[in-house]
N, C-alpha and C positions, 0 to 999 in steps of 0.2 A: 612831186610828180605822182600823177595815178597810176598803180606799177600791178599788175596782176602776174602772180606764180603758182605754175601750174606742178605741184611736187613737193613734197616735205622731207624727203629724202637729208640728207649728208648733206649736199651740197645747197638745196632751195630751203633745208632749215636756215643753214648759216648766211644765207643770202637775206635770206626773210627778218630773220635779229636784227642784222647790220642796217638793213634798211629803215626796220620800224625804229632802231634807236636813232638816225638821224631824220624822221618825224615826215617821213615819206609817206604815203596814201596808200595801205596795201590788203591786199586781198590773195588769200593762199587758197589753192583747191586741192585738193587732197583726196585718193579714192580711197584710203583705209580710213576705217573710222578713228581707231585706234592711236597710230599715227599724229591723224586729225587731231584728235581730243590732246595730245600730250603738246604740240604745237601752240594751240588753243589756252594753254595751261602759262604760256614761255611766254607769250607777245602779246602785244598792245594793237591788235590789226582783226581782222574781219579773215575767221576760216571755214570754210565751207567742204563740206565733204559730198564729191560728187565726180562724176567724171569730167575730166579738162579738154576730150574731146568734142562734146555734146553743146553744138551750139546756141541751146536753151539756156544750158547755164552761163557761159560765157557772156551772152547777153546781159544775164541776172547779174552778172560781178561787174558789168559796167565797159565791157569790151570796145563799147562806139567811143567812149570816152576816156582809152587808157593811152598812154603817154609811149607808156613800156610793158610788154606785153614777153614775159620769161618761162620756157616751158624748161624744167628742170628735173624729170626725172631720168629714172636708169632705162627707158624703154626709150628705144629710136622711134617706132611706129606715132608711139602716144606722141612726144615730142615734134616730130615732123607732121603729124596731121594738126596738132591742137595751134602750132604756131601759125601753119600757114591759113587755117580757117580764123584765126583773128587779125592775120591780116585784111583777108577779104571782110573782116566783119566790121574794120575801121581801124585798130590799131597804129596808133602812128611806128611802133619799131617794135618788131615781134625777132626771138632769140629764140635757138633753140639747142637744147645740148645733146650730142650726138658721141656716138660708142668713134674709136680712132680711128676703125677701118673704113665707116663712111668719109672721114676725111681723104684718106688716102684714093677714093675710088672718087674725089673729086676733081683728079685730074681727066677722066673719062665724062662726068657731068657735073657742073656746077649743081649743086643739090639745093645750094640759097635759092640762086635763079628759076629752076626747077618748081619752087613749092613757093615761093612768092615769100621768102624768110630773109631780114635783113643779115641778121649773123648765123655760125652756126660756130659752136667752140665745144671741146675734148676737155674734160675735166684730165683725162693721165695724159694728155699733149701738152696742156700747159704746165704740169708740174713735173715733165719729164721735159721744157725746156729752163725753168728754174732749176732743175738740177745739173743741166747741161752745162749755165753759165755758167757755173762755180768750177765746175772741174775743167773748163777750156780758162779760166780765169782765178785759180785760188788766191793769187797774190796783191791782184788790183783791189784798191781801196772801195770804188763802186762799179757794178753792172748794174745793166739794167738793158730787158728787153723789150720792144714796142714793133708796132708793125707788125702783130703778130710772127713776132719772132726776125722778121727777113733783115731787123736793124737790129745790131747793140750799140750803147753807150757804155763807156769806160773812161774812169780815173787812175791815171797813172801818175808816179812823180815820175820825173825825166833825169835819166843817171849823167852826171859829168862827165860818165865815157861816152855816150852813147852818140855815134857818127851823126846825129841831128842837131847837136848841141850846136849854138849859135849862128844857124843857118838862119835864117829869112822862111817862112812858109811856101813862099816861092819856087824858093829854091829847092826842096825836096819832092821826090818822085813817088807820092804816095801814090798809094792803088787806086782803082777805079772807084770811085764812089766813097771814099775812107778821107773823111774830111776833122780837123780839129776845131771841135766849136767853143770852147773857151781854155783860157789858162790863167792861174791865178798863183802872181807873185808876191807869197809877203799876205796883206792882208788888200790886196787890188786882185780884181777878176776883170778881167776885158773879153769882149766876143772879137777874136782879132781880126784884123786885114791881112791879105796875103804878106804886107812888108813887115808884118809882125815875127818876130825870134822866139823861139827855145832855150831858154837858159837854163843850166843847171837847176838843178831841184824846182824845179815847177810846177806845178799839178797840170796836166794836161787833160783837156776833156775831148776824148774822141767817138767819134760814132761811123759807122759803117757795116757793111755784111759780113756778118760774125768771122768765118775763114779768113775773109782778108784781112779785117781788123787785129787778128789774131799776131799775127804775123808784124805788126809795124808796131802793136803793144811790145813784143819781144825788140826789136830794137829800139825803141825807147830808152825800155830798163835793161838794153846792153847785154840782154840775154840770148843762147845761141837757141837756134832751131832744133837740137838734142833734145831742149825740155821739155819741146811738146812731144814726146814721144811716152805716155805714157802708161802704165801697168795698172788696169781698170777691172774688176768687180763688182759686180752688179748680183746681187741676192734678191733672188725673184725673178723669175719667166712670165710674169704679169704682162697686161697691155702698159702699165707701167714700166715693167723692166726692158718689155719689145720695145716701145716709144724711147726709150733713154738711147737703146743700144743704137737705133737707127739713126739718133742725131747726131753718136760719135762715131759712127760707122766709115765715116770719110773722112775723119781726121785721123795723123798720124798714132794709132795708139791700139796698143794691144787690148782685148774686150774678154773677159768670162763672163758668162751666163750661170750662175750656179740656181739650178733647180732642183727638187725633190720629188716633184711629179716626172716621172717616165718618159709618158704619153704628150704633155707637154715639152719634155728635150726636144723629141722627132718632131715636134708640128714648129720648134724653132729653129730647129737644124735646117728645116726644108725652107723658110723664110731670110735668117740671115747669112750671110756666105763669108763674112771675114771676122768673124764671130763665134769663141769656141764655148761651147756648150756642154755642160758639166751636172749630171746626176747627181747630186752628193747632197747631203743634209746640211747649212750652215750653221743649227743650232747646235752641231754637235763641236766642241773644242777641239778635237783631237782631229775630225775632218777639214777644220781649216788648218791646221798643222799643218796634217798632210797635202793640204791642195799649197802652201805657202802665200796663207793670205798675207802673210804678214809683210810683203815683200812688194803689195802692191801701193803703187802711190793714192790710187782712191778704192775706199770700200763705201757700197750705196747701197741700201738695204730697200727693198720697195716693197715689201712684201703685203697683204692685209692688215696683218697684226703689227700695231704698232710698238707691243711689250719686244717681238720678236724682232723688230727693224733697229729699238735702243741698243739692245743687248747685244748684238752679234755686231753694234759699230763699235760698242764699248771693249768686246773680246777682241776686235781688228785689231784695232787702237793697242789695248795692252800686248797684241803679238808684232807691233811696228811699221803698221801701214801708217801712211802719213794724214790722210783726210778721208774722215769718215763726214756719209753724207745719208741720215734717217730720213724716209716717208714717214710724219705722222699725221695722219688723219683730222683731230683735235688741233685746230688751229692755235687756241691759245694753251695747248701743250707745245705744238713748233714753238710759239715763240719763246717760250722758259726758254728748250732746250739749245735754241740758239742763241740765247742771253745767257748761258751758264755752261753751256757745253766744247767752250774751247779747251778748258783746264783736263774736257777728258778725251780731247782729239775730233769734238764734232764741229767741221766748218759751218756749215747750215744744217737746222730742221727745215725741211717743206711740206706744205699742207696741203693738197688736192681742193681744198675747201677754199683756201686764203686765194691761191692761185686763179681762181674759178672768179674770186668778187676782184682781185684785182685787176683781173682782165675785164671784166662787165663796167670796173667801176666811171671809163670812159662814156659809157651810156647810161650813167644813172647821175645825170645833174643838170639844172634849170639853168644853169650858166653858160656862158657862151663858149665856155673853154672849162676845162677839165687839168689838174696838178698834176701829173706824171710822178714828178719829184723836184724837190725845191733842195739846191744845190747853193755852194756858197759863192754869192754875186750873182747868182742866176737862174732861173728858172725853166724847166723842161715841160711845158705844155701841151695839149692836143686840144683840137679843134675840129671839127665839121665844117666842111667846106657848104653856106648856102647859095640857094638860089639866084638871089640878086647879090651875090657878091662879085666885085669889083674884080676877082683873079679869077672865077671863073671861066672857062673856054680859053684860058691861058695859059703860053708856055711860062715856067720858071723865069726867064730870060726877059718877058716883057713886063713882068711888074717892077717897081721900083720898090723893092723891102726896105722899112725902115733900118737904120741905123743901131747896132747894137744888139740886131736878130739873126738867127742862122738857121735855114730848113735843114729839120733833120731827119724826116722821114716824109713820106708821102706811103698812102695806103686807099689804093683801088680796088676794089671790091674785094676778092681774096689775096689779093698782091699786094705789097708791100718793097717801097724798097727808098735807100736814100737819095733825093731827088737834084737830076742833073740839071742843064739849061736849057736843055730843049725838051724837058718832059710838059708835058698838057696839064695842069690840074681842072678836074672837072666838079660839077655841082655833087655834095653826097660823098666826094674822097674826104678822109681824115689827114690831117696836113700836123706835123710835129714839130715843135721849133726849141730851141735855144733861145732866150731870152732875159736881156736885164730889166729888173721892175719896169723903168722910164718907157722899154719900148712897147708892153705889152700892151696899150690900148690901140698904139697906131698898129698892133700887127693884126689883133682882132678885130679893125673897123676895114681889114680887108679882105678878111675871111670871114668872118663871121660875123658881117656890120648887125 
């Protein structure tokens, strides 16, 4: 793909690597020289130092003829003007990343539709819902979220106690939209029929809107509604630590804020309301003593510094919080830390950076379909619904899915959700499916012929 990035930053350095390593066509704009030149030093790509607004330059980098068009720096302004001037300028899908509170005030106006911008994505949104998963989820084998967030998938075994066991699918009164899209007994995975059962120990794959889904994993694994109640710390008042607090703000569970800025308590005191809010230093020992971190079920560190985010999981941990959960920055330091950091109580590292490409990584491929994740017996892929596709201006209800496939999300411009029988898919939604190897040509020759 011909992929132009507007940003060398944090986030469009490591976008920019990943890309030039798998042999993409790219072009970085960059206003620091500096910046510039060290970028320049790292990659195999064409860097230009100039303003990503200015659409002389944009032109010069090949704008009429870019694929994917990514504005990634820390400035909303530059970002929102440079993407939607390469739309008008030809770009076939222009991105642009955006501070969290324009997300929020995008319930008032769509800001895409607004500036003519295909996506717009929160570098501490997305990595303050990768932290989310884990702590509504410690114990399931796999999550995963898509739909910008409004789906999860999970893997559970399914306990012998558990009131579902040897039911029929039929026969259980799942929630609205919380559907099982595979289960695998032994060394067999099936995408089942509603006459399909639950048996003891089986892996079950479910997917639906995170709250609900929450709630039918806990019967599953035979667990009471007590457990979701849980005793949460969060180190750092960041948009990071804001963004975390507000996605477990409605679930059952007790929240601290511990900050060390002041002035920052008041401005999130006056923000979140079931959310207690704590001046204290966490780097000090002796002040988590006394606040009793030790006593919470997750400690999450979010802070900037990632020396200060290890350490203060590694002192939770040694005073007896059960799961520590680090912000680091350094992608391929998250992954050490979550390849080697059980042994010292850390459930995941997450990286703002990792988070950022793996949310993009949906629009950066020539293929008709895009990996989510490859699961055992089956496949979790996303797709773009085109124009002369066969389900387009069609309800769920009237196509005939192949056999062996299950929708599992649908995703309309900023909405997202897992899709019923009388929902619409239209030309341009992203459509998410469940899939065994065999079915996956006949699902893409009707989405994405």
């Amino acid at each position: 793909m011909n992929i132009i990035i507007v940003g060398a930053g944090e986030i469009g350095t490591h976008i920019a690597i990943s890309l030039a390593d798998e042999k993409h066509a790219i072009v970085v704009i960059e206003a620091d020289e500096l910046v510039a030149g060290d970028l320049n030093n790292r990659i195999d790509a064409r860097v230009v130092v100039a303003d990503g607004t200015s659409i002389s330059v944009q032109i010069d980098c090949g704008v009429t003829e870019c694929d994917l068009f990514l504005s990634l720096t820390s400035d909303n302004n530059i970002n929102l003007v440079s993407a939607s001037l390469a739309k008008k300028l030809g770009a076939k899908k222009t991105i642009a990343r955006v501070h969290p509170g324009i997300q929020r005030e995008s319930l008032f106006l769509d800001f895409g539709e607004h500036f003519g911008i295909d996506y717009l994505f929160s570098s501490e949104r997305l990595a303050a819902v990768e932290l989310a998963k884990h702590v509504r989820n410690p114990k399931s084998s796999m999550v995963e979220e898509i739909a910008r967030g409004y789906v999860e998938i999970q893997q559970v075994t399914v306990s012998p106690d558990s009131k579902y066991c040897g039911k029929k699918l039929i026969e259980i009164e799942f929630p609205a939209r919380v559907r099982v899209g595979a289960i695998t007994r032994g060394s067999e995975t099936i995408v089942p029929s509603a006459e399909d059962m639950l048996m003891p120990g089986d892996q079950a794959t479910l997917f639906g809107e995170p709250s609900k889904l929450h709630d039918t994993v806990l019967r599953l694994q035979n667990r009471t509604g007590k457990e979701n109640k849980s005793n949460i710390v969060i180190f750092g008042g960041s948009e990071y630590g804001f963004s975390l607090a507000q996605s477990l703000e409605s679930w059952n569970c007790r929240i601290r804020i511990i900050e060390s800025d002041a002035e920052r308590c008041r401005e999130l005191s006056d923000l979140l309301t079931n959310v207690t809010i704590l001046n204290v230093d966490a780097t000090s020992i002796a002040e988590m003593k006394e606040e009793r971190i030790g006593d919470a079920d997750f400690f999450i560190a979010v802070t900037d510094v990632d020396e200060d985010n290890v350490m203060t999981c590694l002192q939770a941990y040694s005073l007896g919080t059960s799961y520590c959960l680090p912000l680091i920055h350094r992608a391929d330091y998250a992954d050490t830390m979550t390849g080697f950091g059980e042994k010292m109580g850390v459930l995941a590292a997450i990286s703002p950076r990792e988070a950022s490409r793996k949310d993009l990584a949906r629009f950066i491929t020539s293929d008709r379909f895009h990996l989510v994740q490859r699961l055992e017996g089956v496949e979790l892929i996303g797709s773009s619904v085109c124009d002369n596709s066969c389900v387009a201006g069609k309800s769920v209800r009237e196509t005939s899915w192949p056999t062996d496939c299950i929708l599992v999300a649908l995703l309309h411009g900023a909405r997202g959700q897992v899709p019923a029988a009388e929902d619409v898919i239209e030309a341009g939604d992203s459509v998410y499916a469940l899939v065994k190897p065999k079915a996956k040509r006949e699902f893409l020759k009707l989405v994405a012929p």
